[in-house]
N, C-alpha and C positions, 0 to 999 in steps of 0.2 A: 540335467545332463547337458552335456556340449551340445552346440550346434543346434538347440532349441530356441525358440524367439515367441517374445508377446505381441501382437498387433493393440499397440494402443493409441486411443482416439481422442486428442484435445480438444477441448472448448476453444473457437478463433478467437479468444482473450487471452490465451495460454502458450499460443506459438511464439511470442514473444521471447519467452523464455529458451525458446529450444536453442541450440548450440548454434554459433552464426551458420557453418556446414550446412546443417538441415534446415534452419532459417531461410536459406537463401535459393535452396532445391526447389525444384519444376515438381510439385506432386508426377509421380507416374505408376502404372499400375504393374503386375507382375511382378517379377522381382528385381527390378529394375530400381534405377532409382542410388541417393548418395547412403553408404556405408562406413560405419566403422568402427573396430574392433569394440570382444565385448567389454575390456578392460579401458576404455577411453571413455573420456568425461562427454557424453552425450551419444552415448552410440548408439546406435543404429540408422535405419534408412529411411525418408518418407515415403509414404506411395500413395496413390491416389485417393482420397475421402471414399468411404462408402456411400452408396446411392442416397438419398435422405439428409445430408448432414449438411445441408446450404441452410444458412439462416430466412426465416421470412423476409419477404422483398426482398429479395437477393444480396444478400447483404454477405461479412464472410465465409467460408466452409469450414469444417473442421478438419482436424490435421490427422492422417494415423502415421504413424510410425511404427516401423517392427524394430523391438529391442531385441538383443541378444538374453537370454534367461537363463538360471543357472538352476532352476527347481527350486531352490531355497528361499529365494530372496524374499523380504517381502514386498507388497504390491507398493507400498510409500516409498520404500529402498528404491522400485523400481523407476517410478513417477520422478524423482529425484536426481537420479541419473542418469535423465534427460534434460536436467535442467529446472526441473518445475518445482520452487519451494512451495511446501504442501499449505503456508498461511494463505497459499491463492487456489487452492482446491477445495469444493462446496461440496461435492460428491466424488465417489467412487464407485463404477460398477462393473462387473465380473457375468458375462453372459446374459445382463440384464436385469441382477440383483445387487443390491446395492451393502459393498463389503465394506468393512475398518481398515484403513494404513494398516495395519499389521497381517492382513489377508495372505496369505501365500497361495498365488494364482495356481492353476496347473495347466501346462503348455498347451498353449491351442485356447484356450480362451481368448476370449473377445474382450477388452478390458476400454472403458470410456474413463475420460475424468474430465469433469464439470467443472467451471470455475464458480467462484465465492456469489449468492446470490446479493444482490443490491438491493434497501440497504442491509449491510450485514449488522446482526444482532451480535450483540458486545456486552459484558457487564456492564461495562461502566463507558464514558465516554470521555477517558481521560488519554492524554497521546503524550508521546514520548521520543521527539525527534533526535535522530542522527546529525551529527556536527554538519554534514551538506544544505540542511536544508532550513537554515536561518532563515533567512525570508517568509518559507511559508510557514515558520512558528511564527513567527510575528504577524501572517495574515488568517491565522486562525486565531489570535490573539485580540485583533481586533473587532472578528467577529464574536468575541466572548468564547470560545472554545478554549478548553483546560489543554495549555500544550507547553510541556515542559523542555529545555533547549539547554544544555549549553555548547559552547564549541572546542573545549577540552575534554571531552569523555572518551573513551578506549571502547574497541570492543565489550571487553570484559564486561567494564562499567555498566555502560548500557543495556544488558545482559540482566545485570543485576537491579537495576534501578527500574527498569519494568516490570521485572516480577515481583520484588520489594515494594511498590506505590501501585501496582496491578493498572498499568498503562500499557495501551497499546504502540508496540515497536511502531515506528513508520521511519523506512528507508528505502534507499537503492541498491542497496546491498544483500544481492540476493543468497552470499555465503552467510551473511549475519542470521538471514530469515532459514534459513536451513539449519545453526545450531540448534541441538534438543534440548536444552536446556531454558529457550525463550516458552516462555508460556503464552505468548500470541505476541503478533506480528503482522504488516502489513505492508506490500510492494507500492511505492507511491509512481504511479504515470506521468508522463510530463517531463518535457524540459524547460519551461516555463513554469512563475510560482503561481499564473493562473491558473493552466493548466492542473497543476500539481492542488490547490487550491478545489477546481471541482470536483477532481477526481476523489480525494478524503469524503470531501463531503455527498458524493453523490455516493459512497461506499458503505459509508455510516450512518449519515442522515443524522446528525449530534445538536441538541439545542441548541441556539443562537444566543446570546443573548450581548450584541452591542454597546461598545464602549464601557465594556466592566473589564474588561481583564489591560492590566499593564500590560504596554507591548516587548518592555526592557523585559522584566522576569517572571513575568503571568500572574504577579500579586491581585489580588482584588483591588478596584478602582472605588474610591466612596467620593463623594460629593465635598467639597472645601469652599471654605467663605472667600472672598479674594483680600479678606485682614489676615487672613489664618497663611497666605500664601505669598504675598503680597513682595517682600521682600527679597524673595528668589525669583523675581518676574525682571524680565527685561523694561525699559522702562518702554519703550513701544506695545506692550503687551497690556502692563497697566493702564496704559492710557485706552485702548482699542475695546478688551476685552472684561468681562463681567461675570463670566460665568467657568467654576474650573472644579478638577477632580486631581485627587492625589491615590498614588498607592499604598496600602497599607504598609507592605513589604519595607521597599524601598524608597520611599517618599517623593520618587519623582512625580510632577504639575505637572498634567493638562489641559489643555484648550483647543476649541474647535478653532485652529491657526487656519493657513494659509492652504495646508496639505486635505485639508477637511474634504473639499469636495471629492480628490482621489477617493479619500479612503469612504466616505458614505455611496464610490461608485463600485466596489469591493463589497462594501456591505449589501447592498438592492441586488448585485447578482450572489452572493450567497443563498442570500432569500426567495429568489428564482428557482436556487436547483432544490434548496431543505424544504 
C-alpha cells in the first residue's frame, strides 16, 4: 500500500552502493533525514544505525535506510533499488530470519542485508573481465589466475561468455551485475590495479600458480629450449639470457627481463593476502 516504508540495514561494505544522495547523508534519527520518492532510483532516506551495529574496534557502522514499499515487491527488487547489486549480498534477513531474494517482506519488518562473506566459495575460479580492467587481467595473469580479457566485448557478450565458460563477471558496472540473466558476478574495489588486485583475491582466495599463465591471452605458459626460440629473441636477449617459456596459444617468448623484479614484487604480495 502507499505511503508504507521498509527499514533496511546495510553492511558498511554495502553503502558504497547507495545513491550519491543518501551516500552523502548525516545518518539521523527520527524521520528526519534525505528522501526521495518511491519511483526514483535509490529512494529513500538514511537514519541513524540501530544501537549494536558499530563494527568491533570501532571500525564502520552500518547504514539503515527506509525505502518506500509497495507490499508486493520482492525483498531483491527492494535491496536493488537502493543501489545494491545482490552479487554483493551474502545474506538476507527479515525480523531476524534469514529469507531468499524472492521474499516479499511485510511492512514494518526489520530487514538487514549482509555483504558477500570472504573468501567467497565459487565453483570454479575462473574470471571474466570487463573491457576496463586490462591491467588487472593481466595481473592476475601473472599470478597464474584464469582470467579471460578482451577489450572489444559488448554488454551482451560478456553476459554471454560467462555463463557459456561458467566465469565469474568482474567489473565496475554495477547495471551489468544487476542484469538476471548473469549467473554470477563480482563488483571489483579499487581505483588502482593494486588495489583492484587484492581486492579479487582477498574475495576469492583462487590458487596461485606463477609465471604459467600468458599475460597477452591467458594461454598456458610451457617451458622452451632457447634453440626452439632463438630466432625471435632480440639479439640483446640471446646473448644475456638462458632460460624462456612460450605460450601454447599464441606463441609469444618469455623471459625473466628487465620488468622481472616488478612483477615477482606483485607476485610476494599476492602470496601475502591467498
Amino acid at each position: 500500500m502507499a505511503g508504507r516504508e521498509l527499514s533496511v540495514t546495510l553492511a558498511p561494505e554495502l553503502r558504497l552502493f547507495l545513491s550519491p544522495r543518501l551516500r552523502r547523508a548525516e545518518p539521523r534519527g527520527g524521520t528526519g533525514g534525505v528522501r526521495a520518492g518511491a519511483g526514483e532510483p535509490g529512494g529513500g532516506r538514511v537514519e541513524k544505525p540501530p544501537s549494536g551495529t558499530a563494527e568491533p574496534g570501532g571500525g564502520a557502522a552500518e547504514t539503515a535506510v527506509r525505502v518506500p514499499y509497495d507490499g508486493t515487491s520482492s525483498l531483491g527488487h527492494v535491496v536493488e533499488s537502493i543501489g545494491v547489486p545482490l552479487t554483493e549480498v551474502g545474506a538476507l534477513t527479515a525480523d531476524g530470519h534469514t529469507v531468499p531474494p524472492s521474499y516479499r517482506p511485510a511492512p514494518g519488518e526489520a530487514v538487514r542485508v549482509l555483504g558477500v562473506e570472504r573468501p567467497q566459495r565459487v565453483p570454479s575460479a575462473r574470471f571474466l573481465l570487463d573491457v576496463h580492467l586490462g591491467t588487472l587481467a593481466r595481473r592476475l595473469r601473472v599470478v597464474g589466475v584464469d582470467a579471460a580479457y578482451r577489450n572489444d566485448l559488448d554488454d551482451d557478450v560478456l553476459v554471454e561468455r560467462a555463463n557459456a565458460e561458467r566465469r565469474v563477471l568482474l567489473t565496475q558496472d554495477r547495471g551489468l551485475l544487476r542484469r538476471r540473466a548473469l549467473w554470477l558476478g563480482a563488483y571489483v574495489r579499487g581505483s588502482r590495479p593494486d588495489e583492484q588486485l587484492a581486492d579479487v583475491l582477498e574475495r576469492f582466495a583462487p590458487p596461485l600458480a606463477p609465471w604459467t599463465r600468458c599475460t597477452a591471452c591467458n594461454g598456458p605458459l610451457v617451458a622452451a629450449g632457447k634453440a626452439e626460440v632463438e630466432r625471435r629473441l632480440p639479439p640483446g636477449t640471446r646473448r644475456t639470457y638462458e632460460t624462456f617459456a612460450r605460450c601454447r596459444a599464441c606463441h609469444r617468448v618469455y623471459w625473466r627481463g628487465a620488468h622481472g623484479g616488478r612483477l615477482e614484487e606483485i607476485i610476494a604480495q599476492a602470496r601475502q593476502i591467498v
